[in-house]
C-alpha positions as CSV (number, residue, x, y, z in Angstrom):
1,X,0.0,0.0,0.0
2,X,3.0,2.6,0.3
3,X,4.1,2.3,-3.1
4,X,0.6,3.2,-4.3
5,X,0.2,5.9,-1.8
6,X,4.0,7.8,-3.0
7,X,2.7,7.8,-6.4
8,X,-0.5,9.9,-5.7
9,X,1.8,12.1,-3.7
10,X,3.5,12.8,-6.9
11,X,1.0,12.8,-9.1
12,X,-0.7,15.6,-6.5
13,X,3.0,17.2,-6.5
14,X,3.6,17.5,-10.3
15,X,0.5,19.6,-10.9
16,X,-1.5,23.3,-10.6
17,X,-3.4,24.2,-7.6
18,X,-6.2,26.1,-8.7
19,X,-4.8,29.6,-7.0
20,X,-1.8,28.9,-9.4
21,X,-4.3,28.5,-12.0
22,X,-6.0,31.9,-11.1
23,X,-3.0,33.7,-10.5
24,X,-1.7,32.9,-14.0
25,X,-4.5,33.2,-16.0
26,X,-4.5,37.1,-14.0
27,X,-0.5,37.6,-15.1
28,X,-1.4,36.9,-18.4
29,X,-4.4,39.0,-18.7
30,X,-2.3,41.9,-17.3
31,X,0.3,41.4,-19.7
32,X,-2.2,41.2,-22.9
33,X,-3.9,44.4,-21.7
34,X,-0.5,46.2,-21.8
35,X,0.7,45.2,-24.7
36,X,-2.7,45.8,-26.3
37,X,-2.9,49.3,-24.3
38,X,1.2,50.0,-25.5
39,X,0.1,49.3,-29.0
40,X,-3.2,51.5,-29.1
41,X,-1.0,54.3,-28.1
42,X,1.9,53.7,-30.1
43,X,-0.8,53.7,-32.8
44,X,-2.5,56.5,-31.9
45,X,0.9,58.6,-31.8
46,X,1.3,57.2,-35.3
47,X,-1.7,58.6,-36.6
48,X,-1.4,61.9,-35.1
49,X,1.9,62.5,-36.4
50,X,0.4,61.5,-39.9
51,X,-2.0,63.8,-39.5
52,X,0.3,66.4,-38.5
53,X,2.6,65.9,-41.4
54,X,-0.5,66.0,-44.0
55,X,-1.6,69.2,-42.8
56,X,2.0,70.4,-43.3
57,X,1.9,69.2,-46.6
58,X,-1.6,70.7,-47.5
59,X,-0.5,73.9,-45.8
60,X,3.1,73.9,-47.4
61,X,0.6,73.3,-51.3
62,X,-2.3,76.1,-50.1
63,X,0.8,79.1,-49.3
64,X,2.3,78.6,-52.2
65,X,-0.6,78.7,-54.6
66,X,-1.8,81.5,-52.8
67,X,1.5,83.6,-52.7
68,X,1.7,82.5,-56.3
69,X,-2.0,83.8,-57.2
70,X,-2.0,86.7,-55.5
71,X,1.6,88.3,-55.8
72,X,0.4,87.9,-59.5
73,X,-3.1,89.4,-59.5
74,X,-3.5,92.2,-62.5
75,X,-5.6,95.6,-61.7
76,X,-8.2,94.4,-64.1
77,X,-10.6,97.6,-65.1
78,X,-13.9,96.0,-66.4
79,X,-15.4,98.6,-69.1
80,X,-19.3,98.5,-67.7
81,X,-22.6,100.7,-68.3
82,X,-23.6,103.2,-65.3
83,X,-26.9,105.1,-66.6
84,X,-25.9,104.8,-70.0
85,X,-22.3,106.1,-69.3
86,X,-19.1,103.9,-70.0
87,X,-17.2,103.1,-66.8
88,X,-13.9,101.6,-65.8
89,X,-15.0,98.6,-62.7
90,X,-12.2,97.4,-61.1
91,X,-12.7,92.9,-60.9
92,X,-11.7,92.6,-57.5
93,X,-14.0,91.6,-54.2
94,X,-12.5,91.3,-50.7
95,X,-14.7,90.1,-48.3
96,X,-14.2,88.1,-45.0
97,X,-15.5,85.1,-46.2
98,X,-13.7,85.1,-49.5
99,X,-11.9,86.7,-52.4
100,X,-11.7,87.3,-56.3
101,X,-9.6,88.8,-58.4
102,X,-7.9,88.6,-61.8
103,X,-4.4,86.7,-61.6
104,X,-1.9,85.7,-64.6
105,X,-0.7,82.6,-62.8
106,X,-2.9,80.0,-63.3
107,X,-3.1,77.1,-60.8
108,X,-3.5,74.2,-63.3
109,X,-0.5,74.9,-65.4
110,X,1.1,76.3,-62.4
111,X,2.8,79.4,-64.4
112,X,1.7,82.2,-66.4
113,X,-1.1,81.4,-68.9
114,X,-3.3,84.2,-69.5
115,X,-5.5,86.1,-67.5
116,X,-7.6,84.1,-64.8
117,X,-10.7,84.6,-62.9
118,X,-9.6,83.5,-59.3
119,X,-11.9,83.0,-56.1
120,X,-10.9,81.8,-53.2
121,X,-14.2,81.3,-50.2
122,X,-14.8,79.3,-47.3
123,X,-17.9,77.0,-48.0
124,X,-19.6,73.4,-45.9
125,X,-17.2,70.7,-46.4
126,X,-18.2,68.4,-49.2
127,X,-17.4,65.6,-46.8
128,X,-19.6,67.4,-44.2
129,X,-16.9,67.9,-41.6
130,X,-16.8,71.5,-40.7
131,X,-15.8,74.3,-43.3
132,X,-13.2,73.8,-46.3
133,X,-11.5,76.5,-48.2
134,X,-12.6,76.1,-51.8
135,X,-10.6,77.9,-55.4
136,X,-12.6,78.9,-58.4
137,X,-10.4,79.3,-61.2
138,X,-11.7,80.0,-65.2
139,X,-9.9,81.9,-68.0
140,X,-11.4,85.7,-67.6
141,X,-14.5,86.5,-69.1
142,X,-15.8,88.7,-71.9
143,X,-16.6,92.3,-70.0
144,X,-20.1,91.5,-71.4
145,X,-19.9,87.9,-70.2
146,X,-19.1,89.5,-66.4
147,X,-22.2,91.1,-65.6
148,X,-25.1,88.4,-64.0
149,X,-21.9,86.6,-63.6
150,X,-19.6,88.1,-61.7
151,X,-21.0,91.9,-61.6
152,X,-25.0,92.2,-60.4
153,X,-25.4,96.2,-60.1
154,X,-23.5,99.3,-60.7
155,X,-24.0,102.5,-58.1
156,X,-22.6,105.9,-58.1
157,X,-21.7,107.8,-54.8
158,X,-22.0,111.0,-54.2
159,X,-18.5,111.7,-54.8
160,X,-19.1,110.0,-58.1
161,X,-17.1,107.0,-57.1
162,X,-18.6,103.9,-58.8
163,X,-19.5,101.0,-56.6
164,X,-20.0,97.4,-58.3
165,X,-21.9,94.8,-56.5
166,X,-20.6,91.0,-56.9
167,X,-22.5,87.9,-56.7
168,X,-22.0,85.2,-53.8
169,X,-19.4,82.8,-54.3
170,X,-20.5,79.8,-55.2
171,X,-19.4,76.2,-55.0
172,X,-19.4,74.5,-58.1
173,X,-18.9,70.5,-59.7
174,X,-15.4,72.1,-60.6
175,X,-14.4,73.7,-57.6
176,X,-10.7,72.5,-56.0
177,X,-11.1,71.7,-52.2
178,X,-7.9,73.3,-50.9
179,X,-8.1,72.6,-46.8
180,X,-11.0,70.5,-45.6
181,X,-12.0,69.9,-42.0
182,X,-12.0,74.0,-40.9
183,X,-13.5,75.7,-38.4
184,X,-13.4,79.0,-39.8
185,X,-11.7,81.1,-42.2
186,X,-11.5,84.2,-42.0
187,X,-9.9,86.9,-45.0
188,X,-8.9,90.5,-44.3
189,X,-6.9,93.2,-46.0
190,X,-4.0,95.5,-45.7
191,X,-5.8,99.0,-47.4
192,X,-3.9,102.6,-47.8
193,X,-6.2,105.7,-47.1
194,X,-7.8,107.1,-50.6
195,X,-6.5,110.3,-50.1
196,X,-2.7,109.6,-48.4
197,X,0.3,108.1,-50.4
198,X,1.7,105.0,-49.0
199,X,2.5,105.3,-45.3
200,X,6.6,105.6,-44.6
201,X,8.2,102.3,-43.0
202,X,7.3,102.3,-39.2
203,X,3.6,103.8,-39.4
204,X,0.7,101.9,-37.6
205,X,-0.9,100.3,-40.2
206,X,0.9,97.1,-39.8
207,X,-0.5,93.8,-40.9
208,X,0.4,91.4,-37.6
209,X,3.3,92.1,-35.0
210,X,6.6,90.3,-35.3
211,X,7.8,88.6,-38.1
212,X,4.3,89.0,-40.2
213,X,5.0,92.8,-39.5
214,X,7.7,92.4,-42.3
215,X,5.2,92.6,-44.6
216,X,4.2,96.3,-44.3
217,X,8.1,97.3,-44.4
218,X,8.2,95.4,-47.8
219,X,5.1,97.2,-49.0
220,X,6.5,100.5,-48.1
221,X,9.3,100.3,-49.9
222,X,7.6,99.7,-53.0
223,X,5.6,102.1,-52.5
224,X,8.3,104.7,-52.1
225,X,9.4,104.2,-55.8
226,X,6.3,104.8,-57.3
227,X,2.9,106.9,-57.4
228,X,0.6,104.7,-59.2
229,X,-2.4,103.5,-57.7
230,X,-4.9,101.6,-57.6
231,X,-8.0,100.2,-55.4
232,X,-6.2,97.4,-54.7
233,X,-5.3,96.3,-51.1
234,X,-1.6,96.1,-50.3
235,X,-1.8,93.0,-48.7
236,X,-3.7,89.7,-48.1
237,X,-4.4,88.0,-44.4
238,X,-5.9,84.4,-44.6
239,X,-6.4,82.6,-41.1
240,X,-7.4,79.0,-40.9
241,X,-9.0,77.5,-38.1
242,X,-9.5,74.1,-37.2
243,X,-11.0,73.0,-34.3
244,X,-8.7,69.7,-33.3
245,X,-9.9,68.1,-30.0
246,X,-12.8,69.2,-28.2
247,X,-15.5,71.9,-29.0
248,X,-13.4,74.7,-27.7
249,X,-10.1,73.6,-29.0
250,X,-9.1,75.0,-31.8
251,X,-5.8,75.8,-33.6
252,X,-4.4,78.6,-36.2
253,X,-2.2,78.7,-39.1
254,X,-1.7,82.4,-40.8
255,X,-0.8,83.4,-44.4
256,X,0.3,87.0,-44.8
257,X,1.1,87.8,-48.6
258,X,1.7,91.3,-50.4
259,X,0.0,92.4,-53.0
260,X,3.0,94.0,-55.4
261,X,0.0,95.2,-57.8
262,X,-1.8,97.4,-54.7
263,X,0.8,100.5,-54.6
């Protein structure tokens, strides 16, 4: 009977108890919820930085299209009818929500080709997140062609200035999305006084502080060496919002270009 006896001792020896079981089974689960948790984030980092580097890239295509378009943009003078009176209309809107003007560097063949009708608006996402920054871009049309178009009314102030009125922008089977995903957008303008020459450098009328400030110095200078002008704006301010994480999150990317053809 002791033989028999020693070999269920063994047998009893060689094996799990079930708190070994428990705790092992617990080790393990531990250990597959880091590693899952590890990878998640290493994921997750991953993604963010992709995202990161394709808004770079985006941003890196939109400023230099932009800066491209509008350091090129031509005074265009539209010959109208006011009241049965010929008048010279100058094509160019500048509005916070968008902008159009008449530039000879065209987008597609990315150099000079022409004169182009340009747009640039903020407009729903096709993809119905947020806003997205859309581009209109067709050769320039007959003057004829421009009114209903482009042009809806012609006024006269009392100073005899002429004021056009411009149609909406308007989103169209052709438009290029440029930046999708926005909160806002939001366009303004660098604009000299009608009846002042271009400011000397270090006046007030600065564009942004720091390094954006640059901008009006550049202006001024260009303005020194010349007397023509024109109702064009001296310089361009675009700011893109998105709004990242959270409802109340949001972060800013600004694009300050001159406007050589404003003084």
């Amino acid at each position: 009977m002791k033989p028999a006896r020693s070999t269920i001792c063994d047998r009893q020896e060689g094996g799990f108890t079930l708190m070994e079981l428990l705790v092992s089974i617990t080790l393990m689960g531990l250990v597959t919820v880091a590693i899952h948790s590890g990878f998640r984030l290493t994921l997750s980092s991953w993604e963010k930085s992709e995202k990161v580097l394709q808004r770079q890239r985006t941003l890196h295509f939109v400023l230099d299209l932009i800066s491209r378009q509008v350091s090129s943009i031509v005074p265009y003078y539209s010959r109208q009818q006011l009241e049965g009176t010929p008048v010279d209309v100058l094509l160019f809107q500048g509005t916070t929500q968008g902008i159009r003007f008449v530039s000879s560097f065209s987008s597609e063949g990315r150099s000079a080709d022409g004169l182009r009708l340009v747009e640039y608006f903020l407009a729903d996402s096709p993809d119905g997140d947020g806003k997205a920054l859309l581009a209109n871009e067709t050769p320039l049309l007959e003057n004829s062609e421009l009114v209903g178009k482009v042009f809806t009314s012609f006024s006269r102030t009392e100073d005899s200035y002429v004021v056009s009125e411009f149609g909406a922008f308007v989103s169209r089977p052709d438009s290029s999305v440029l930046v999708q995903g926005l909160a806002d957008a939001h366009f303004g303008f660098v604009k000299k006084d009608k009846d002042e020459d271009v400011p000397a450098p270090g006046a007030n009328n600065t564009l942004l502080a720091g390094r954006n400030g640059m901008l009006m110095a550049f202006l001024n200078r260009r303005g020194r060496g010349s007397n023509r002008r024109t109702q064009l704006p001296l310089g361009l301010e675009l700011k893109l919002t998105w709004r990242d994480t959270g409802f109340f999150q949001t972060q800013d990317f600004v694009i300050a270009v001159p406007i050589p053809a404003g003084v």
